[in-house]
ZAKOL-565423 format. One line per 3 residues: number of its first residue (from 1); their letters; for each residue x, y negated, z of N, C-alpha, C, O. Coordinates in steps of 0.05 Angstrom, whole numbers. Layout:
N
NUM) A) X,Y,Z,X,Y,Z,X,Y,Z,X,Y,Z ~ ... $
This chain:
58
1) XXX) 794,89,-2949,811,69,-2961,839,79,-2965,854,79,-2985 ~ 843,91,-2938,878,97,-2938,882,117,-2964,899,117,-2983 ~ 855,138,-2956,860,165,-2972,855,162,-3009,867,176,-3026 $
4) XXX) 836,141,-3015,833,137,-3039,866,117,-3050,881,133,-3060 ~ 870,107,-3050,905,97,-3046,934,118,-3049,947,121,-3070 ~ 939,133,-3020,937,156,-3039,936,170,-3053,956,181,-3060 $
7) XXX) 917,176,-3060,903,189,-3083,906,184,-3114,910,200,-3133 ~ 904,161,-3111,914,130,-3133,943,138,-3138,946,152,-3158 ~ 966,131,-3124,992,139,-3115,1004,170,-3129,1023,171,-3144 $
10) XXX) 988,191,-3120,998,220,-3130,989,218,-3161,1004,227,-3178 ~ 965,207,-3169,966,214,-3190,969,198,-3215,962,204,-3238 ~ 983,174,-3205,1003,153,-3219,1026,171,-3218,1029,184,-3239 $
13) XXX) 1040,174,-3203,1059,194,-3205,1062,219,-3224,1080,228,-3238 ~ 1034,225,-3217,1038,252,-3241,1030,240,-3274,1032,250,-3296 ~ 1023,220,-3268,1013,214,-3302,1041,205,-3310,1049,211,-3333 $
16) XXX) 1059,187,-3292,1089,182,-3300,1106,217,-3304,1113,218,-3328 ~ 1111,236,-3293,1120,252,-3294,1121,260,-3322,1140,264,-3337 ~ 1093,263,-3326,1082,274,-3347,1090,265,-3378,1099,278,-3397 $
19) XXX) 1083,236,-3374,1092,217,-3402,1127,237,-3404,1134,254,-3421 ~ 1144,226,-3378,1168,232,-3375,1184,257,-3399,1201,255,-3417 ~ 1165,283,-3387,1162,304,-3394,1153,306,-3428,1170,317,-3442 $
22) XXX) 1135,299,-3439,1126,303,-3469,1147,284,-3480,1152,293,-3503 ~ 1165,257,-3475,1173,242,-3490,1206,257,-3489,1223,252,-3507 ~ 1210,276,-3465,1237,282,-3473,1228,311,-3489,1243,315,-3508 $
25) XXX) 1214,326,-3488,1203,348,-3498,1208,337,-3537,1221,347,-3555 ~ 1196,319,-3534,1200,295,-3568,1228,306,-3576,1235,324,-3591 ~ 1243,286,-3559,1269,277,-3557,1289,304,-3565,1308,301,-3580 $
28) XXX) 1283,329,-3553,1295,349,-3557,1284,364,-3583,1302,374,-3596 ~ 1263,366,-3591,1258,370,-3610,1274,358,-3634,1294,368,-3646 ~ 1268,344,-3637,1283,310,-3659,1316,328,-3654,1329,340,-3672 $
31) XXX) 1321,326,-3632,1353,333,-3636,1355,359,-3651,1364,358,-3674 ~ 1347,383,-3642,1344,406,-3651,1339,407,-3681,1351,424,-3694 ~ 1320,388,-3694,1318,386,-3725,1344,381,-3740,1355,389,-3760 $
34) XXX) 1350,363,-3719,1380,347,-3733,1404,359,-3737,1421,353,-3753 ~ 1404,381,-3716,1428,398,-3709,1430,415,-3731,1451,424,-3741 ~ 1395,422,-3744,1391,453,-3760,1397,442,-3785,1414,453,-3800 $
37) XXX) 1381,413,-3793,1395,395,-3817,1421,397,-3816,1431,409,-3835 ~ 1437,388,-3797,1470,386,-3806,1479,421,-3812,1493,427,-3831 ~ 1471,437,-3795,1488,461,-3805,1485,475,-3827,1500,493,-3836 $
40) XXX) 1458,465,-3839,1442,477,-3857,1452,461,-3890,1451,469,-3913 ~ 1461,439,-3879,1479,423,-3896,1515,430,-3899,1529,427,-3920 ~ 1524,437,-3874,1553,444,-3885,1553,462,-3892,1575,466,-3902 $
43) XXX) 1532,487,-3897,1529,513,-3903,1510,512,-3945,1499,527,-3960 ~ 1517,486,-3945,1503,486,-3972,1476,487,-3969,1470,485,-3993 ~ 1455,490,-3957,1430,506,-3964,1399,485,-3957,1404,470,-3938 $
46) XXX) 1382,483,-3964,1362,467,-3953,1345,468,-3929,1354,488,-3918 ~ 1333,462,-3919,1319,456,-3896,1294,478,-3899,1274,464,-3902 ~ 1286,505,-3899,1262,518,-3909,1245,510,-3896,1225,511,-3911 $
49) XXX) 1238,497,-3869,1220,485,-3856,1211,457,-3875,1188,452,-3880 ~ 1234,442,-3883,1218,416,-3895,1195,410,-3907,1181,391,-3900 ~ 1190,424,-3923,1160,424,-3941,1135,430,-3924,1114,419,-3931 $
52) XXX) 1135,450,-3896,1116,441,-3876,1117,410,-3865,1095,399,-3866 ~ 1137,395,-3857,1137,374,-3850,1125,354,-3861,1116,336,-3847 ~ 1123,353,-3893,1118,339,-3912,1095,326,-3900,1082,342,-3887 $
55) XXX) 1086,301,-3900,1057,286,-3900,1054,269,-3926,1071,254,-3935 ~ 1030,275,-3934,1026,255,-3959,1013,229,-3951,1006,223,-3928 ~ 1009,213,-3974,1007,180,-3949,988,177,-3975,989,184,-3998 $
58) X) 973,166,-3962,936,161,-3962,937,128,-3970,915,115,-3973 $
């Protein structure tokens, strides 16, 4: 009982860690786009990555 509880416990924990981890992993990403957009913009020039990004809508 005790040990399944526990058990329960560590790996609630790690599934929170985890979310934690991929949503700021996001978060930094997203900023990093934004940073390369703005410099890529006071420098005149376009985004060469954009056209990978592109999704077409169905």
């Amino acid at each position: 009982m005790q040990l399944s509880l526990i058990l329960g416990l560590v790996a609630l924990v790690f599934a929170l860690a985890t979310l934690v981890v991929v949503l700021e992993d996001r978060r930094a990403a997203r900023r990093d786009a934004e940073r390369r957009k703005a410099r890529l913009s006071r420098l005149g020039e376009v985004d060469p990555l954009a056209p990978g990004r592109l999704q077409l809508e169905r």
